[in-house]
C-alpha positions in Angstrom: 10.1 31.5 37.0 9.3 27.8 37.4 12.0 25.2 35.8 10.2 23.8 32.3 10.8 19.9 31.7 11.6 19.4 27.9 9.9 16.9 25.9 11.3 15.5 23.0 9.1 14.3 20.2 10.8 12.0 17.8 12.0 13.9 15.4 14.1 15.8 18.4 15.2 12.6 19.9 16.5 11.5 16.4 18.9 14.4 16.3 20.0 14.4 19.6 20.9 10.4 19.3 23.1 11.6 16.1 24.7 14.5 18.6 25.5 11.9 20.7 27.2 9.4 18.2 29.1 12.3 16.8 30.5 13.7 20.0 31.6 9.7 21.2 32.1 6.5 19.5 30.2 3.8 20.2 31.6 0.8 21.4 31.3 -2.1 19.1 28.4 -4.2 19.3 27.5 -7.7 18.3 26.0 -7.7 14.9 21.8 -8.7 15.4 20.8 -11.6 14.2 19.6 -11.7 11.2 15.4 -11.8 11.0 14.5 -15.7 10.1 12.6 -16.3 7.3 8.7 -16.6 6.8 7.8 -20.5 6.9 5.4 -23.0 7.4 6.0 -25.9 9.4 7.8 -28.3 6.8 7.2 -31.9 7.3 10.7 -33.8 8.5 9.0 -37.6 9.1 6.2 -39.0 8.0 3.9 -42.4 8.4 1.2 -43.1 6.1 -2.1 -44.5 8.1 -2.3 -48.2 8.2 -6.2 -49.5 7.7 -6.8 -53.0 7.8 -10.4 -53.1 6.4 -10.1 -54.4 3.1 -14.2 -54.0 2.4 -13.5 -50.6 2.0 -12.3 -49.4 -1.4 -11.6 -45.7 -1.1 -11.7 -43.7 2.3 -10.2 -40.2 2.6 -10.0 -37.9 5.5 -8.2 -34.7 6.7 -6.5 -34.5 10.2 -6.0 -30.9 12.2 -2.8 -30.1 13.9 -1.3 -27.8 15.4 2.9 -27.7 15.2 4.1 -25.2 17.8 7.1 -23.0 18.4 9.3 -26.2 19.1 8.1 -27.9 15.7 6.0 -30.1 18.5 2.7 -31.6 18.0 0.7 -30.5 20.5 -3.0 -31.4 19.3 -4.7 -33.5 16.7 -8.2 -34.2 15.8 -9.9 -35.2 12.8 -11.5 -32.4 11.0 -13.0 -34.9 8.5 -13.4 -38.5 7.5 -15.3 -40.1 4.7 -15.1 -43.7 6.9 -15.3 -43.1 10.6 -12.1 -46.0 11.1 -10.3 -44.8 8.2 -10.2 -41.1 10.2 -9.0 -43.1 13.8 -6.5 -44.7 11.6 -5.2 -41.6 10.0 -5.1 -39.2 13.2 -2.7 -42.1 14.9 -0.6 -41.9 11.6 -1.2 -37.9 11.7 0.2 -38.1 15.3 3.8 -39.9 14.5 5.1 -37.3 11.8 7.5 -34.6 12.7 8.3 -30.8 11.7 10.3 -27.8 11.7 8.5 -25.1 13.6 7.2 -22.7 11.3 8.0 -18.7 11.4 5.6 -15.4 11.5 6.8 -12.2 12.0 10.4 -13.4 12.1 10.0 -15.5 14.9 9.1 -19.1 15.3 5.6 -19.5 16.4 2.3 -22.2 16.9 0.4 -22.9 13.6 -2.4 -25.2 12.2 -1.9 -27.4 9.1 -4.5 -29.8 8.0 -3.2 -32.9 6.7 -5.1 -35.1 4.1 -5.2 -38.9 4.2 -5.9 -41.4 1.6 -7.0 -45.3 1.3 -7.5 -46.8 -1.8 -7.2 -50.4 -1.4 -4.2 -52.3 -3.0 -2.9 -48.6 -3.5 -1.8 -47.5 0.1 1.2 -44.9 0.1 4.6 -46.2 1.0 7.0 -44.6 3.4 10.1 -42.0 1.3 11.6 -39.0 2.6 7.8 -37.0 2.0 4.4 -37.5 1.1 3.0 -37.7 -2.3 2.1 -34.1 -3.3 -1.5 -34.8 -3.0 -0.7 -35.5 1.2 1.0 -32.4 1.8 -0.1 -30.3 4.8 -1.9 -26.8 4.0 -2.0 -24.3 6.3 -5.0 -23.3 7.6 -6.4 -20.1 6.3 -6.3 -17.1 9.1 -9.2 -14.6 10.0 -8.0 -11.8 11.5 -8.8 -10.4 14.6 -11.3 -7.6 14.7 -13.5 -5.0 16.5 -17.2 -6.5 17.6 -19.1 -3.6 19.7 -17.3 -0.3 19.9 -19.7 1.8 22.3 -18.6 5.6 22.1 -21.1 7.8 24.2 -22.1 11.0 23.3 -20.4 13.1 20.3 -18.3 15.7 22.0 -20.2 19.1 23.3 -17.7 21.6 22.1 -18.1 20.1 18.1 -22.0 19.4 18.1 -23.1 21.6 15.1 -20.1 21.5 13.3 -20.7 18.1 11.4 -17.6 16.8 11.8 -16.8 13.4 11.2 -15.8 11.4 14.8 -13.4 9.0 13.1 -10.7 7.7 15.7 -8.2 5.1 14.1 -6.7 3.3 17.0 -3.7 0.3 17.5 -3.7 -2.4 19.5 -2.8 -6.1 20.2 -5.7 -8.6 20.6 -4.9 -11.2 22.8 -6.0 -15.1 22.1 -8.6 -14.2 24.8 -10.2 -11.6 23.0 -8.5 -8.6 25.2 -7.3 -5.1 24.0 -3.4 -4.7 25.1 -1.6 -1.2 24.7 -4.9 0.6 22.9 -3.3 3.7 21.3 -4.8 6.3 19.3 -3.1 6.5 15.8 -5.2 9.3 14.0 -8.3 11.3 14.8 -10.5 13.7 12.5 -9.8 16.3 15.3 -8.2 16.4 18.8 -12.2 16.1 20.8 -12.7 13.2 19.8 -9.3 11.4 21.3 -10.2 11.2 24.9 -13.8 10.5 24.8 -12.4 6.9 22.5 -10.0 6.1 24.8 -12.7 6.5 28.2 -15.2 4.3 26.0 -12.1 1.9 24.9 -13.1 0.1 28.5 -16.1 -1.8 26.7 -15.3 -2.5 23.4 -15.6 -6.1 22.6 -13.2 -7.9 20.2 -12.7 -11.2 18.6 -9.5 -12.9 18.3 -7.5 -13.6 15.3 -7.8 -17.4 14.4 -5.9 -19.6 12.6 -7.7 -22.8 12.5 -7.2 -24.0 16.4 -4.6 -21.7 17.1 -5.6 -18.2 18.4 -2.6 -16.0 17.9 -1.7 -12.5 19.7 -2.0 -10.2 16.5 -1.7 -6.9 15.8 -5.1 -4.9 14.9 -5.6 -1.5 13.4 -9.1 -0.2 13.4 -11.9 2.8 13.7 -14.6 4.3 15.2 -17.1 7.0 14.0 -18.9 9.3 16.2 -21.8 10.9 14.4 -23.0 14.4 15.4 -26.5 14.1 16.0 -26.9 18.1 14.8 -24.5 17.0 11.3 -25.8 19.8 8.9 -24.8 19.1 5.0 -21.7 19.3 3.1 -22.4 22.6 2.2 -23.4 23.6 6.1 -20.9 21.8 7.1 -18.3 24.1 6.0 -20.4 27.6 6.6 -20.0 26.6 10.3 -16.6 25.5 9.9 -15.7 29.0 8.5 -15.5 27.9 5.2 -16.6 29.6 2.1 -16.0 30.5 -1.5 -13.5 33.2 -1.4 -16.4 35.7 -2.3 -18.3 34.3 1.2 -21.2 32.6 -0.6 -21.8 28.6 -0.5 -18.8 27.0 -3.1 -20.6 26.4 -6.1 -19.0 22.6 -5.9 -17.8 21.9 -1.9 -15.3 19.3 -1.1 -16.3 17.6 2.3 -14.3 18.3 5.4 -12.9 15.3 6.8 -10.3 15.9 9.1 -9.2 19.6 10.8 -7.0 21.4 13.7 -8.3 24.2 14.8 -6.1 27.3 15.0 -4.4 28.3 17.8 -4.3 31.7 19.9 -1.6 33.8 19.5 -0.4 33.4 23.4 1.0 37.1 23.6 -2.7 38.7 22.6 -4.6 36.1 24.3 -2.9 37.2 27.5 -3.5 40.6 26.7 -6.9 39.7 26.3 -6.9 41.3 22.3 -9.3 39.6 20.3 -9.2 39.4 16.3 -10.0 38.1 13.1 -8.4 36.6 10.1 -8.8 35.3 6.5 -6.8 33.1 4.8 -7.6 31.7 0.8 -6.6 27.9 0.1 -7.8 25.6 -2.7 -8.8 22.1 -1.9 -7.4 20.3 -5.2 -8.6 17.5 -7.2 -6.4 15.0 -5.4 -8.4 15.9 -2.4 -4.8 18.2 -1.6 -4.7 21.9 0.1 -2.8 24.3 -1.8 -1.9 28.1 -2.5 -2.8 28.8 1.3 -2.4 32.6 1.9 -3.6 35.0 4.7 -6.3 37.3 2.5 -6.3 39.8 5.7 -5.5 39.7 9.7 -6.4 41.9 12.5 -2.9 41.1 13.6 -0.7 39.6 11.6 -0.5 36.3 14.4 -3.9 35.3 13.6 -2.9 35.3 10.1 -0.1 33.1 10.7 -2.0 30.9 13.3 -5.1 30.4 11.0 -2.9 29.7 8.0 -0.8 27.0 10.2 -3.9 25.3 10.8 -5.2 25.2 7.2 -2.5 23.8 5.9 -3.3 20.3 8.4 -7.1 20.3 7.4 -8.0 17.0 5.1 -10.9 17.0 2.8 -12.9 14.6 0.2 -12.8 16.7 -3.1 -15.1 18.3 -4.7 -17.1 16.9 -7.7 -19.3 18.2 -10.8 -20.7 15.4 -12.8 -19.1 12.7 -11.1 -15.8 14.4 -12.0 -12.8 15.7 -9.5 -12.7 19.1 -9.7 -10.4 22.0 -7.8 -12.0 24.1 -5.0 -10.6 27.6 -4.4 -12.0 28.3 -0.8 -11.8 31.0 2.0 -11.1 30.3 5.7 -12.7 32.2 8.3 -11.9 32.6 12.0 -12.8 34.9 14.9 -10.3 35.3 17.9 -12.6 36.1 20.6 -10.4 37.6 24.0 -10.8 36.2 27.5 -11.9 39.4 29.5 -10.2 39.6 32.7 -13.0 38.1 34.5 -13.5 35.3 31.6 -15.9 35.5 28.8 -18.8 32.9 29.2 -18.7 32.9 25.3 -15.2 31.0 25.3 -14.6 27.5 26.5 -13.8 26.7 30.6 -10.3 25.3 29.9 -9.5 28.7 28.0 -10.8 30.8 30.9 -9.3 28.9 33.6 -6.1 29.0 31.9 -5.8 32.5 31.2 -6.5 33.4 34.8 -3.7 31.1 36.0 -1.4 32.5 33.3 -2.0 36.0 34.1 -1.7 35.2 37.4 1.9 33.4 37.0 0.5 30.2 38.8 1.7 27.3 36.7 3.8 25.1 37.4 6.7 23.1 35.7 6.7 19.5 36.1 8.6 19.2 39.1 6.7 17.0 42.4 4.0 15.5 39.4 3.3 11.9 40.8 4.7 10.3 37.2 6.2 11.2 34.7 4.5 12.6 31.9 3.2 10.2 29.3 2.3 11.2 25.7 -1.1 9.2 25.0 -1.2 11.0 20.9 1.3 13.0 19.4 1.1 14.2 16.0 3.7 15.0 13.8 4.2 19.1 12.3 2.9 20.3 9.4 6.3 21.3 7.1 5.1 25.1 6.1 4.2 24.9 2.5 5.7 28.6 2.2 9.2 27.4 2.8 11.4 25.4 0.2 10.7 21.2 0.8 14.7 20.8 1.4 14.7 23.1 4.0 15.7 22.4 7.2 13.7 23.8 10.0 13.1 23.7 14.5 11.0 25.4 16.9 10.9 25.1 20.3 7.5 25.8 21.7 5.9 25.8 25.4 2.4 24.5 26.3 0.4 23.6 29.1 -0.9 19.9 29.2 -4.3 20.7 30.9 -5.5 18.6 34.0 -7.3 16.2 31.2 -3.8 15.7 29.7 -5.4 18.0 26.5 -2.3 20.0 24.9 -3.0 23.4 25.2 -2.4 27.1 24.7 0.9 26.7 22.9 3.6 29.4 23.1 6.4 29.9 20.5 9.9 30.5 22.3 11.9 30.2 19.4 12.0 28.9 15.5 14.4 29.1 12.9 11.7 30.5 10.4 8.2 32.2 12.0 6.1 29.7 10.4 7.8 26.4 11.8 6.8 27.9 15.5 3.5 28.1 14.1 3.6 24.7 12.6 5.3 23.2 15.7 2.1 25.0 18.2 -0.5 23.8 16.0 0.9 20.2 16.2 1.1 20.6 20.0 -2.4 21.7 20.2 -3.5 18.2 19.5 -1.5 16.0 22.0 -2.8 14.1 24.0 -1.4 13.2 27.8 -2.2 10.8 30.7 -3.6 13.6 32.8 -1.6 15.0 35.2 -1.5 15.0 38.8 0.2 16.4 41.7 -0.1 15.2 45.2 -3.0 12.9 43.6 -5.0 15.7 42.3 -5.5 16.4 38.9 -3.6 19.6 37.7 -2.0 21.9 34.8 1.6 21.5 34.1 3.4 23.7 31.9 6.7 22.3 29.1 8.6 23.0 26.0 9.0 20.9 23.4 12.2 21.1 20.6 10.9 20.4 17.7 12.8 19.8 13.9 11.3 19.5 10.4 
């Protein structure tokens, strides 16, 4: 037996921080200091502009500056001027007033203000602790940053037919240059579509937030959409899915599927090579919410469990007659087909290969990996809507992140309740890794995970 790294997802980190407090006081720490509060620069000097020309009656213009983290000018220019002098004159008044540094996101940082001059002759401003209301500084409004081109390649083999929608929400920070930084994956209608985003992620093109002159780092949170080029209609759509009215004909009014997991094998009969079958009943409600899930029948009663695990994640649109939300009692389903010994070209190659390397006892722990293992998506259990909301549950589970870094064929070691392990794998099944390697080759590597609902 090969020694399993554990992994902690959050929710197991979380409790074993609180362990740790419990077992061993902390030291006492410096309280933080406290967040400062949102602000604009506020003005702490100020010159009103000085023009000369008395054949000019009324002159306005508006002067754009940018005060940075110091409360520091560091440019001016004007942004408009009814009398070309007037505007000269007001940008070197514009120039001699000072600020406090303004504040976003609790810290000081560089913003643009545009600060409006007026002439009327015999009626100039005169100099007190601030300008007349109708001189204040406004800040410039900000656009935000956003996603230009977002090329995504081909829709994913394995899920062409099944008229899925490819929507990927994704993270990340745009810089003032118009670059991604730290590109995560936040949500995806199902795990295929994760890795083919973040491969394509390389040439999407994004324009920077602005804020008048000042192009700020800023957080963005957007999506992508693949679009299977075979999509069949709503109604297809969940046929192929394995989705019907609980007598197996066409719903009479279908709720569109928008987001699902599929279920996982049952690692004990897939390594037997057992194949099998199950039906499970749900009702897609109104609010668009799954409810009353319940296995109908089960070759075994593990694909019961794994299909009804898997249910209970699925998202849909709901279902509508005459413009009206309506409830949508539906059936699930699912054929488990075995992996022969010598494979089954009916069944996908990572399930194949796997087997074979399971069966044969050939992999390997996480010891002599290049790096450590880093989580790319993780996605949080499903609580079991068969067990009581206050209860507490855990599992501990065992997977194989595949050579693409794919989370597969989970394993339940342990659970406090049968349907948290199955909860726990299904979640598993849909992580996402920086692939693997060992000795600069790409490879399987094999982990448990603690897991607490």
């Amino acid at each position: 037996m090969h020694a399993l790294p554990r992994l902690l997802c959050c929710s197991a980190l979380l409790f074993a921080s609180r362990l740790l407090a419990a077992d061993a006081p902390a030291p006492a720490a410096a309280a933080p200091a406290a967040p400062l509060a949102e602000s604009i620069p506020l003005v702490k000097t100020w010159v009103p502009a000085t023009f000369a020309d008395t054949s000019v009656e009324k002159a306005n213009a508006v002067i754009r500056v940018v005060v940075d983290a110091s409360g520091a000018i560091t440019s001016a220019r004007v942004l408009k001027a009814s009398v070309p002098a007037f505007g000269e004159a007001a940008l070197a008044a514009a120039k001699q007033w000072t600020y406090t540094p303004g504040v976003d996101n609790g810290q000081y940082a560089a913003m643009c203000l545009d600060v409006p001059f007026e002439h009327v002759r015999g009626k100039n401003p005169k100099p007190g602790l601030l300008p007349p209301s109708n001189l204040q500084p406004e800040l410039v409004k900000r656009t935000a940053a956003k996603l230009e081109d977002g090329p995504l390649g081909e829709y994913p083999k394995a899920l062409v037919g099944r008229g899925l929608p490819g929507t990927v929400i994704f993270g990340c920070i745009v810089t003032p240059e118009g670059k991604p930084q730290g590109l995560r994956v936040l949500r995806a209608s199902h795990a295929d579509f994760i890795l083919p985003a973040l491969e394509s992620s390389a040439k999407w093109t994004f324009s920077p937030a602005r804020q008048g002159d000042v192009t700020p780092a800023t957080e963005l949170v957007g999506d992508v959409a693949y679009i299977d080029p075979a999509a069949p209609n709503r109604e297809k759509t969940l046929a192929v899915n394995g989705i019907t009215a609980p007598d197996g004909a066409e719903p009479p009014a279908a709720p569109a599927l928008l987001a699902m997991a599929d279920p996982v094998w049952p690692h004990a009969l897939l390594i037997k090579g057992e194949g099998g079958s199950a039906k499970v009943e749900f009702t897609v409600l109104a609010s668009g919410a799954v409810t009353n899930v319940k296995v109908r029948e089960a070759t075994d009663p593990a694909f019961g469990a794994a299909l009804m695990a898997a249910v209970e994640t699925w998202v849909f649109e709901p279902a509508a007659v005459r413009g009206r939300r309506v409830d949508a009692p539906l059936l699930a389903t699912h054929t488990f087909k075995a992996v022969a010994a010598t494979g089954t070209p009916e069944g996908p190659e990572w399930l194949t290969r796997l087997v074979q390397l399971e069966r044969a006892n050939s992999l390997k722990g996480g010891r002599g990996l290049d790096e450590p293992l880093t989580p790319i998506y993780r996605v949080p259990p499903q609580a079991p809507s068969t067990r009581p909301e206050s209860e507490k549950g855990e599992a501990v589970v065992e997977f194989v992140i595949d050579r693409d870094g794919r989370g597969r064929m989970p394993r339940i070691i342990s659970a406090s309740q049968e349907e948290y392990g199955w909860a726990a794998a299904t979640a598993l099944s849909q992580w996402v890794f920086k692939a693997p390697r060992r000795g600069g080759q790409p490879t399987e590597v094999k982990v448990q995970v603690p897991m607490r609902f």
